[in-house]
Backbone as ProteinMPNN parsed JSONL, in Angstrom:
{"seq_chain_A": "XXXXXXXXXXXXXXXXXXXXXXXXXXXXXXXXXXXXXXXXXXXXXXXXXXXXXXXXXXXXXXXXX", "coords_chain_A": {"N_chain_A": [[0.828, -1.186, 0.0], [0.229, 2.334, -0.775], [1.483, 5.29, 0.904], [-0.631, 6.859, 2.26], [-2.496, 9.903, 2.726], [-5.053, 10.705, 4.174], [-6.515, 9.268, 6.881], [-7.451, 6.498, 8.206], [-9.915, 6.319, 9.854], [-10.922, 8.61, 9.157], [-11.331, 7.998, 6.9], [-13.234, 5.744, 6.753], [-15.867, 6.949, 7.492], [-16.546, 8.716, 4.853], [-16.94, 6.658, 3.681], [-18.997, 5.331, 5.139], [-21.049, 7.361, 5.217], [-21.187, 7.617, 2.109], [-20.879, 5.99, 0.825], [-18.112, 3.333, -1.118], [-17.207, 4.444, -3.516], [-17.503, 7.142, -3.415], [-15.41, 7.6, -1.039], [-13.148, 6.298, -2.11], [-12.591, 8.271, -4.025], [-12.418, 10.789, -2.909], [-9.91, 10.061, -1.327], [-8.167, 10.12, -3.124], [-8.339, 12.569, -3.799], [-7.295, 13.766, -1.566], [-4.734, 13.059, -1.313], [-3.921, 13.897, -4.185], [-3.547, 16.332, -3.119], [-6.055, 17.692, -3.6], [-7.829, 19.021, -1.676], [-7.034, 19.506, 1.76], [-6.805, 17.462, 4.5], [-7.458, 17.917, 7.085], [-9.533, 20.281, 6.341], [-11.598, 18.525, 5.214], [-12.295, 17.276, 7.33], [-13.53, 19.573, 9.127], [-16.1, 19.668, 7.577], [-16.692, 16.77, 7.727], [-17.46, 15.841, 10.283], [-19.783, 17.021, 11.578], [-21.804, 16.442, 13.505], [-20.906, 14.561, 15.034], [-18.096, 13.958, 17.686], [-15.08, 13.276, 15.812], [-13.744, 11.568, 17.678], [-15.413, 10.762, 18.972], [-17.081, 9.62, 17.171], [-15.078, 7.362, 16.274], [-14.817, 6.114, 18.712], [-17.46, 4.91, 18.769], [-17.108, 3.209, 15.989], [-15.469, 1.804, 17.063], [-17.077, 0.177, 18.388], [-18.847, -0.759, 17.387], [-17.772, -2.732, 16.055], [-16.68, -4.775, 17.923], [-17.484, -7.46, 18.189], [-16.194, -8.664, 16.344], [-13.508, -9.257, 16.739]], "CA_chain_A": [[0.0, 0.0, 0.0], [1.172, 3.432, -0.636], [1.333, 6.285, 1.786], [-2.374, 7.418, 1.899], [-2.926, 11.342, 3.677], [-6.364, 10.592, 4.473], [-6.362, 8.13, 7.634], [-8.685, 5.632, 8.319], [-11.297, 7.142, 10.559], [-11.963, 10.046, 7.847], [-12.095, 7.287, 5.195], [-14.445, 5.165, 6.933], [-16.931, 7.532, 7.812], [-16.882, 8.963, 4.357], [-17.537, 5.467, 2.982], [-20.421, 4.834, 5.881], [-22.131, 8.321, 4.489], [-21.598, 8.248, 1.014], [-19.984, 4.627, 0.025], [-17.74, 3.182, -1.473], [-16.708, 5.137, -4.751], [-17.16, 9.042, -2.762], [-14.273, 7.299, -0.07], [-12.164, 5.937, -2.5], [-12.104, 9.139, -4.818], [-12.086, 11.671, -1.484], [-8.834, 9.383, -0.342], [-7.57, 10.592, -4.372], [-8.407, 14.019, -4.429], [-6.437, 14.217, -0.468], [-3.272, 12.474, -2.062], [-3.384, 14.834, -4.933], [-3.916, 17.381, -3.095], [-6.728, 18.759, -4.394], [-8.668, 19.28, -0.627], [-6.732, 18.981, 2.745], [-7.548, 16.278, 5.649], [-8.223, 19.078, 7.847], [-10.673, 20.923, 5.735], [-12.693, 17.666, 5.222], [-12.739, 17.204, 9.294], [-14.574, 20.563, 9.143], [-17.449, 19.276, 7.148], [-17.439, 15.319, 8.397], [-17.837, 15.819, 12.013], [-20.981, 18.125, 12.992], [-22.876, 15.365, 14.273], [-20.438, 14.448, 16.635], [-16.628, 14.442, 17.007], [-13.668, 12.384, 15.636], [-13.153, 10.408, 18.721], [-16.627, 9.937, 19.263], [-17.306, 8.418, 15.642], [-13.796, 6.22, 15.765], [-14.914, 5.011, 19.337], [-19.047, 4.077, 18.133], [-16.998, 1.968, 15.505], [-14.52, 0.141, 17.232], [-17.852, -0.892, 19.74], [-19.448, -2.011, 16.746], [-16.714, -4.256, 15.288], [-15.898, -5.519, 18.931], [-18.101, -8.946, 18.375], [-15.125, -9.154, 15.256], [-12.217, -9.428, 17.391]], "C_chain_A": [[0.871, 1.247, 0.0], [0.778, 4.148, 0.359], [-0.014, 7.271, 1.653], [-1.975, 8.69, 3.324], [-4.31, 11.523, 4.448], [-5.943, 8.95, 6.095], [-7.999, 7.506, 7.687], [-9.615, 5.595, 8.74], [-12.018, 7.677, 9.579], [-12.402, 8.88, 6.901], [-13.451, 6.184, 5.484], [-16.065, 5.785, 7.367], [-17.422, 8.609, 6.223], [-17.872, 7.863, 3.636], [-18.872, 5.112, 4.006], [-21.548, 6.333, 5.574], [-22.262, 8.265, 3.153], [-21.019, 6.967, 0.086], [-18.933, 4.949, -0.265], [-16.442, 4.368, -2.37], [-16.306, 6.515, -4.546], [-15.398, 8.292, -1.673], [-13.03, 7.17, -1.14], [-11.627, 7.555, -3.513], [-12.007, 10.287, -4.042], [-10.595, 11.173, -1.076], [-8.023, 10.317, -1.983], [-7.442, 11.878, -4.147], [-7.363, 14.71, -2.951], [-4.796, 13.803, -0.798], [-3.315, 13.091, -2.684], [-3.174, 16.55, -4.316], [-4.881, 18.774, -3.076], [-7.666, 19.367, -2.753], [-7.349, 18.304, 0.48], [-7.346, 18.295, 4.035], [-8.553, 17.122, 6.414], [-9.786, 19.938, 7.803], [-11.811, 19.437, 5.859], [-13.087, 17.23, 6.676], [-13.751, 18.235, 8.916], [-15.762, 19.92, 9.106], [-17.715, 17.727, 7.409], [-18.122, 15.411, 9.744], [-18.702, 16.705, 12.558], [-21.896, 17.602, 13.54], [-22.455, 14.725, 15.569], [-18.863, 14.112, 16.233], [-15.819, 13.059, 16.157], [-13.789, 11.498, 16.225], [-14.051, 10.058, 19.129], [-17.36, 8.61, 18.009], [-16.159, 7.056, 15.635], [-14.122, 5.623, 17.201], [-16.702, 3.983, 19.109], [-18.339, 3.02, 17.247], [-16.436, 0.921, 15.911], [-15.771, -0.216, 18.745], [-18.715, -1.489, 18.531], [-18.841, -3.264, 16.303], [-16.082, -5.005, 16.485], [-16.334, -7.2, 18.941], [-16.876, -9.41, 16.929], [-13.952, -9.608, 15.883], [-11.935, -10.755, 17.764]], "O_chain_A": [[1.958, 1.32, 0.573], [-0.29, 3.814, 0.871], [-0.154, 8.27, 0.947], [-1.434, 8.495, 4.413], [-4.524, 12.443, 5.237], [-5.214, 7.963, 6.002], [-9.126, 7.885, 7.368], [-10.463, 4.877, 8.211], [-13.163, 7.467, 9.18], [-13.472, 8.786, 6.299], [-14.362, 5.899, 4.706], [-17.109, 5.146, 7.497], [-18.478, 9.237, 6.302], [-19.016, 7.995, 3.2], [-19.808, 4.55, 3.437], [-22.762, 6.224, 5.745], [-23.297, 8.755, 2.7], [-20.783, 7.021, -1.121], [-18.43, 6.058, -0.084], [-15.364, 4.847, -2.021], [-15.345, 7.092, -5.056], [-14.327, 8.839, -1.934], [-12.033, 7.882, -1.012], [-10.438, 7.848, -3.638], [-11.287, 11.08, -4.65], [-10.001, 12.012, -0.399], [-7.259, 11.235, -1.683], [-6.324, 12.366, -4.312], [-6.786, 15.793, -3.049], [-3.842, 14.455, -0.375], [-2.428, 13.831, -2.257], [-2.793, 17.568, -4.893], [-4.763, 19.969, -2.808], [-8.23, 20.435, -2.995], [-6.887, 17.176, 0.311], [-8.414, 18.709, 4.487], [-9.784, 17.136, 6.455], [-10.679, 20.153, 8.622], [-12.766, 19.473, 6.635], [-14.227, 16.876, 6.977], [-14.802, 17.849, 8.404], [-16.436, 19.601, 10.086], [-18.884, 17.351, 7.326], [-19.25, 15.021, 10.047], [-18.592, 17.168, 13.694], [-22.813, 18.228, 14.071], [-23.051, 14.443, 16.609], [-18.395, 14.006, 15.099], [-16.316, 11.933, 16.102], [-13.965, 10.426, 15.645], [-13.988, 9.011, 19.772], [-17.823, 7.47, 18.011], [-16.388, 5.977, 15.089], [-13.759, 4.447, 17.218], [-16.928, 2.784, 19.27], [-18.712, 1.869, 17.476], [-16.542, -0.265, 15.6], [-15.429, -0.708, 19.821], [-19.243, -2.594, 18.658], [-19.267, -4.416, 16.219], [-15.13, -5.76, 16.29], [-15.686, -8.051, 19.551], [-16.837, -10.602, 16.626], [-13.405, -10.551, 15.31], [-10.873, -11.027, 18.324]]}, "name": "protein", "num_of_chains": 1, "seq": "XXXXXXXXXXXXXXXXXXXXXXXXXXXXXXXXXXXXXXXXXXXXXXXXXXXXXXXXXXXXXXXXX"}
């Protein structure tokens, strides 16, 4: 895998709002450049924060472990 700028939180919560195809070409357009991580925090998180979204998932995927 190459060095992705987008981490895995942001990319899974784009892909659980908007799928697939918006995640994978959001993870593109942060590797080119074209929109920074930061900026897309802005507009993912007004529902609730970062660390509240990345701990709701790791209690859903805990029956995976």
């Amino acid at each position: 895998m190459g060095n992705n700028k987008l981490d895995i939180i942001n990319f899974s919560k784009i892909f659980d709002m908007f799928g697939e195809e918006a995640a994978k070409d959001t993870l593109k357009d942060v590797n080119d450049g074209k929109i920074s991580e930061k900026t897309l925090e802005k507009y993912l998180y007004d529902d609730e924060s970062k660390e509240e979204y990345a701990e709701r998932l790791k209690k859903e995927y805990e029956d995976f472990e």
